[in-house]
C-alpha positions in Angstrom: 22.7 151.5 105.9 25.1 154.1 107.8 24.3 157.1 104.9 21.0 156.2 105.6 21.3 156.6 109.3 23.2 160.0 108.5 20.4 160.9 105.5 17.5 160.5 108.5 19.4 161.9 111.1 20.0 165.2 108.5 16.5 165.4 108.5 15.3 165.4 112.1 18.2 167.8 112.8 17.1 170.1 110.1 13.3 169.2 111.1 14.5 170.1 114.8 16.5 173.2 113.6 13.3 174.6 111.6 11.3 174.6 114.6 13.6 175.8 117.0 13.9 178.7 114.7 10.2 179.4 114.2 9.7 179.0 117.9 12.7 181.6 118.3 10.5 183.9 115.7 7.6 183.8 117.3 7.2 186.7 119.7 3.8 185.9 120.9 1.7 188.6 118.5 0.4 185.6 116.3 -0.7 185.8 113.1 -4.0 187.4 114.1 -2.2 190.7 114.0 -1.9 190.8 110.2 -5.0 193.4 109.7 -3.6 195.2 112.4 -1.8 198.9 110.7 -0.6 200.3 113.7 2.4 200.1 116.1 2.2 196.7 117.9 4.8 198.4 120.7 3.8 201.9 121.7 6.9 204.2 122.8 6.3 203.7 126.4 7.0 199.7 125.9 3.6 199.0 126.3 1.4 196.5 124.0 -0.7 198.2 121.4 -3.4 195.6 122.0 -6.9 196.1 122.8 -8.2 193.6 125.4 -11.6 192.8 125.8 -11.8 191.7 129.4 -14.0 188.9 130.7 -14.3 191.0 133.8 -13.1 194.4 134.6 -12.4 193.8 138.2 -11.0 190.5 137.9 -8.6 191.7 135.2 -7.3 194.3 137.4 -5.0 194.2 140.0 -4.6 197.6 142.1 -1.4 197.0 143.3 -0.1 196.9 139.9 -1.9 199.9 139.4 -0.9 201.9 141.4 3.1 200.8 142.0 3.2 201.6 138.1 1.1 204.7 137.4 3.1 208.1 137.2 3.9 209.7 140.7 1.3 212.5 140.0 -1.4 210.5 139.0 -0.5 208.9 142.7 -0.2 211.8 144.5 -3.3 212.5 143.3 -5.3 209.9 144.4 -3.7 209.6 148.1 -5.0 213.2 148.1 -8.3 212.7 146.7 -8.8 209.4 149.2 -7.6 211.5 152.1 -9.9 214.3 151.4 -12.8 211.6 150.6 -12.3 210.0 154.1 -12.8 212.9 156.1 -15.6 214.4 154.5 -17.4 211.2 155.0 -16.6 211.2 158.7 -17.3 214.8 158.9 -20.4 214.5 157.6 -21.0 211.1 160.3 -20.0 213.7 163.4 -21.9 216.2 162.1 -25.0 214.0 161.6 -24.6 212.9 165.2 -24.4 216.2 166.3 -21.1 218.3 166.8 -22.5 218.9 170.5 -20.6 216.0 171.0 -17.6 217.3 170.8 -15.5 219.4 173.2 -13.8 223.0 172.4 -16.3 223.3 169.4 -16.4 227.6 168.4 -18.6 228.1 165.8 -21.5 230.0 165.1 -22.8 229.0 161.7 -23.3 225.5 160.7 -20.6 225.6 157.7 -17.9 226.3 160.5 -19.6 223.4 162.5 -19.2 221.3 159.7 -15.2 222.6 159.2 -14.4 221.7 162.7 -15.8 218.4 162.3 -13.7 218.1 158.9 -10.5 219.2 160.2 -11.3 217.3 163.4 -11.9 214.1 161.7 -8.3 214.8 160.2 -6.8 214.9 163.3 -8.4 211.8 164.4 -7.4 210.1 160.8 -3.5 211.2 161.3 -3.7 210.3 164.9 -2.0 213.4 165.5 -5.1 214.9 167.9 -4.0 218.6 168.8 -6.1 218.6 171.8 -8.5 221.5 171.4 -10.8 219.3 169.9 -12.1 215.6 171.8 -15.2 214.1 171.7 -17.7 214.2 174.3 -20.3 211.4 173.7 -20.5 207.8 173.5 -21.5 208.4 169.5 -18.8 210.6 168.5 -16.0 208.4 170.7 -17.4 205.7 168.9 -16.9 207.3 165.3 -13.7 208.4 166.5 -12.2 204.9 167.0 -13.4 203.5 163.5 -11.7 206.2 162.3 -8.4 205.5 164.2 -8.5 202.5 163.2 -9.1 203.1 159.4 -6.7 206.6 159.6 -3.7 203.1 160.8 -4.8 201.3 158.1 -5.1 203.9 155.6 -1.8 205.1 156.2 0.0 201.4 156.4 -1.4 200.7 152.8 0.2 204.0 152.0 3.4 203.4 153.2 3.5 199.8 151.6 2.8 201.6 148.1 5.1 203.6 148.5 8.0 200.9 149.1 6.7 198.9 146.1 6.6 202.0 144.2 9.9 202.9 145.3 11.8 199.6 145.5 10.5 198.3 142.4 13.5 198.1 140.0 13.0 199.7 136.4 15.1 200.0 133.5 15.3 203.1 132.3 17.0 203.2 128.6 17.4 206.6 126.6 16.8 205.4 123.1 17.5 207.7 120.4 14.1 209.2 118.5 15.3 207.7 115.7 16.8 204.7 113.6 18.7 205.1 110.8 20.3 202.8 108.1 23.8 204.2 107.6 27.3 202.8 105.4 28.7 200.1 107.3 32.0 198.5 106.1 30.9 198.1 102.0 27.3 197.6 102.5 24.7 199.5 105.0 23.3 198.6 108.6 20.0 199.3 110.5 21.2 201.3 113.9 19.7 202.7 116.8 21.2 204.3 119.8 20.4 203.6 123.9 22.1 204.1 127.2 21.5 204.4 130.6 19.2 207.3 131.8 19.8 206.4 135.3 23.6 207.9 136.1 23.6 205.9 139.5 22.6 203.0 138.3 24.8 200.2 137.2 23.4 197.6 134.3 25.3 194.6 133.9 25.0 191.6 131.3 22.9 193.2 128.8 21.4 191.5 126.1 19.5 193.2 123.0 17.2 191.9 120.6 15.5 192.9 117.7 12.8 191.8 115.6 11.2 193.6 112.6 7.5 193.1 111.7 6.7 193.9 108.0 4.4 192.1 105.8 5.1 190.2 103.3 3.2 188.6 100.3 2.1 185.2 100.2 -0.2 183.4 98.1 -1.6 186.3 97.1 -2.2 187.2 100.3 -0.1 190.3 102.7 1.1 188.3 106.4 2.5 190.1 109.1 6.1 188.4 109.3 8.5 188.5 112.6 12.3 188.6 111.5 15.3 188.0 113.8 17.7 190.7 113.3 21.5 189.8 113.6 22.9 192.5 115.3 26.7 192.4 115.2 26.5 192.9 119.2 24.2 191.2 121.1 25.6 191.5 124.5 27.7 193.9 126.3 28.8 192.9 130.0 29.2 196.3 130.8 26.7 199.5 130.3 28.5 202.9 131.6 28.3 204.6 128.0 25.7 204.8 124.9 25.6 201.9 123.0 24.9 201.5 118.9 22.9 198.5 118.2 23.7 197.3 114.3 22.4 195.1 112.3 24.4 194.4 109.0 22.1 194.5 106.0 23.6 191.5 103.9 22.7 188.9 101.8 21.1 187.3 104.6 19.2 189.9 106.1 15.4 190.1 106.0 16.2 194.1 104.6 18.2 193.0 102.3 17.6 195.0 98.9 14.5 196.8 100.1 14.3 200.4 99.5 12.7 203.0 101.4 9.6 202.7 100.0 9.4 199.0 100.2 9.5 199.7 103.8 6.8 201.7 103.9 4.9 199.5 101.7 6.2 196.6 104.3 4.7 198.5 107.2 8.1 197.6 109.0 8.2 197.9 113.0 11.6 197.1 114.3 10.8 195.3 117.6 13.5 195.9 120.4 14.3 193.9 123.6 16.0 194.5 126.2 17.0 192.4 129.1 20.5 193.5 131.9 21.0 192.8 135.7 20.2 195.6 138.2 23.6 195.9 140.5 21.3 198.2 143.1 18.3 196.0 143.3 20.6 192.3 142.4 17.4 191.7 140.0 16.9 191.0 136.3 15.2 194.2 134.7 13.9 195.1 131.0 12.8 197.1 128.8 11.1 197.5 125.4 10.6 199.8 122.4 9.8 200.3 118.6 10.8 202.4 115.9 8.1 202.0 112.8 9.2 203.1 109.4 8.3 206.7 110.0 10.8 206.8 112.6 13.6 205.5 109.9 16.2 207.8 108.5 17.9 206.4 105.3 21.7 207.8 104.9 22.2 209.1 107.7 25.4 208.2 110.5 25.2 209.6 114.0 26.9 212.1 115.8 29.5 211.5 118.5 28.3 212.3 121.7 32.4 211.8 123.3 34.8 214.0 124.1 37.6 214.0 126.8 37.1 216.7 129.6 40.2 218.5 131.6 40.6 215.1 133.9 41.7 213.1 131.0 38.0 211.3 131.5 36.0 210.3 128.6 32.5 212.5 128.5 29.4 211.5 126.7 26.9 213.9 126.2 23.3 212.2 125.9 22.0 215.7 124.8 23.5 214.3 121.5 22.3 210.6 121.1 19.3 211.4 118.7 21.8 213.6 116.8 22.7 212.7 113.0 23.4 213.5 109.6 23.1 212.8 106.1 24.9 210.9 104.4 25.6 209.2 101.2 24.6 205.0 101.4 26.6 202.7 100.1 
């Protein structure tokens, strides 16, 4: 009766164990992206999935938008929307006639219709020079919806450009390559990252790594997720590069596969990275890929330390995607 206890409780522990390890495998592609040939995590971290939206505008959200487009794609559409708004209420005091306005000098109606633009900016930025002031109950009347859009215009402004600026991103340097180099008697998948951000300090970091390849069953190729063990997973502190490796053993998921087997594979080494933000006392990440185009076989990497005249030790991140070739193991 007890070694059958112990036989069924071996069972729903290794029963329990299996799943706990597929759940750990599954990143949350699915098996739907089997067909799929390219990169499923483009260089920028982003998802190399096309999404077919129910609804454009419900799918969107602007402030995500614009908090996490690139600063001249914003600049460029504060200027665009400030232009936009004062053309339209140019055009509105222009309509009403620019009679209505005090300190007006122009003789042709294109400069009529400047000194209604570059009044109508005035009246936007609230900064009114005072040449300038309106004269009639329509163009006072224009002239307060446009104060009051001009306070409104600008508060949204500022409030992106908090978000945009307090908004706390990881930004890792990752080498342009990975390489599988001689480690101890056997080889190892490596890559190298560090901090781009010299006044930023990343605690607690944690790394994980996944490779995607396909593999043959049934008859049939499946896109497979791996766990890679990496021989450190966590650092607690971040102040120089760091070499992620991944022993390729007897237990690896590369074990005994050549170069071309990974490109036959289609291999995608999935990287994840997740560290504490001492500046903004928030949890930040990041991810990226390296496909087997972007794998070097025999190759070790190039120090990027030296000491300088203070005795300190200096890293040169000039160097991180720096290697070269070597004989495997």
């Amino acid at each position: 009766m007890f070694c059958i206890n112990i036989y069924a409780s071996n069972i729903v522990t290794g029963h329990m164990a299996s799943q706990r390890t597929k759940r750990e495998n599954e990143l949350g592609f699915g098996s739907k992206t089997s067909t799929q040939r390219t990169r499923l995590i483009n260089k920028d971290g982003s998802f190399n999935i096309d999404r077919i939206e129910i609804s454009r505008w419900s799918s969107t959200s602007t402030y995500h938008a614009l908090t996490r487009m690139p600063w001249y794609e914003f600049t460029a559409i504060v200027f665009l929307y400030f232009i936009v708004i004062n053309l339209i209420f140019a055009c509105l005091y222009y309509a009403v006639g620019v009679e209505g306005l005090n300190g007006i000098d122009a003789t042709t109606e294109f400069d009529k219709f400047l000194e209604a633009f570059f009044f109508s900016t005035q009246t936007f930025s609230t900064v009114g020079f005072g040449r300038l002031s309106p004269a009639t109950h329509g163009t006072s009347t224009i002239a307060a919806i446009e104060s009051l859009v001009g306070l409104l215009g600008f508060a949204l402004a500022t409030g992106l450009l908090y978000g945009r600026f307090a908004r706390p991103v990881a930004r890792m340097l990752f080498s342009r390559n990975a390489i599988i180099a001689p480690f101890k008697e056997g080889n190892a998948f490596q890559f190298r990252l560090a901090n781009k951000m010299r006044n930023s300090q990343i605690t607690d970091m944690s790394c994980r790594v996944t490779v995607a390849k396909f593999e043959v069953e049934n008859g049939t190729k499946i896109r497979r997720f791996r766990p890679l063990d990496l021989e450190v997973p966590n650092i607690v502190f971040f102040p120089m590069t760091w070499t992620i490796n991944h022993p390729i053993d007897e237990n690896s998921p590369l074990y005994g596969m050549t170069e071309a087997d990974m490109k036959e594979a289609d291999v995608e080494f999935l990287v994840s990275l997740n560290g504490f933000d001492d500046t903004f006392s928030q949890n930040v990440s990041s991810r990226h890929s390296y496909t087997y185009e972007e794998l070097v076989y025999g190759a070790k990497w190039i120090s990027v330390f030296n000491q300088n005249e203070k005795g300190q030790t200096s890293q040169d991140l000039r160097k991180i995607s720096d290697y070269e070739k070597v004989r495997l193991n």
